[in-house]
N, C-alpha and C positions, 0 to 999 in steps of 0.2 A: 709398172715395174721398170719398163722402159726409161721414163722419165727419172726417175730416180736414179738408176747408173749411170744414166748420161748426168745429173748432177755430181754426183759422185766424182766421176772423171772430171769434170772441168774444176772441182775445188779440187784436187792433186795437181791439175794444171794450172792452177793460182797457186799453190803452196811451192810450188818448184819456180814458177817465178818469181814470185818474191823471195827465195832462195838468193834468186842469180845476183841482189844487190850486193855491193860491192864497201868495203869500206865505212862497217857498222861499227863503232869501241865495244858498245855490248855485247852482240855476236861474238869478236874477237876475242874478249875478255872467258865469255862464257864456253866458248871453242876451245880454247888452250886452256881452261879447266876439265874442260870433258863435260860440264854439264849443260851444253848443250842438246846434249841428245835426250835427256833427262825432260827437258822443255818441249822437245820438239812429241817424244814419248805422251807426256802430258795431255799436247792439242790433241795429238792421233787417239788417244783414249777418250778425250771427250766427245771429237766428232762420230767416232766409233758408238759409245752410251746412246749419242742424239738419233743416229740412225737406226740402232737396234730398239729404242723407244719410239718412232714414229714408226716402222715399221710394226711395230704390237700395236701400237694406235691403228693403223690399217685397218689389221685382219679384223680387232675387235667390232670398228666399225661396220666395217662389211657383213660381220657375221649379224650387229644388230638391223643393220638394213634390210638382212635377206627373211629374217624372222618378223620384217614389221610389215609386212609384203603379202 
């Protein structure tokens, strides 16, 4: 569980850094429409799906380990 937060934090601390670049047309372009945040929504939802599915991968395992025991 440990492990897993602590991944957690460090990709928000990848994602805020590559924030900080500077002088993207894309970005810019997509900023001053507003749909960037639409993008950024998107990542957040999928890394969200990925960890809420390994996390049920987990338990599941676990529980079949403990039954095979």
């Amino acid at each position: 569980m440990k492990a897993v937060l602590s991944t957690i934090i460090c990709l928000f601390l990848f994602v805020t850094a590559t924030f900080a670049q500077q002088d993207v047309e894309m970005a810019d372009t997509l900023r001053s429409s507003g749909k960037i945040y639409v993008v950024v929504a998107v990542i957040v939802l999928i890394f969200v799906g990925l960890a809420v599915f390994l996390f049920a991968l987990d338990r599941r395992i676990k529980k079949i380990e403990q039954t095979n025991r």
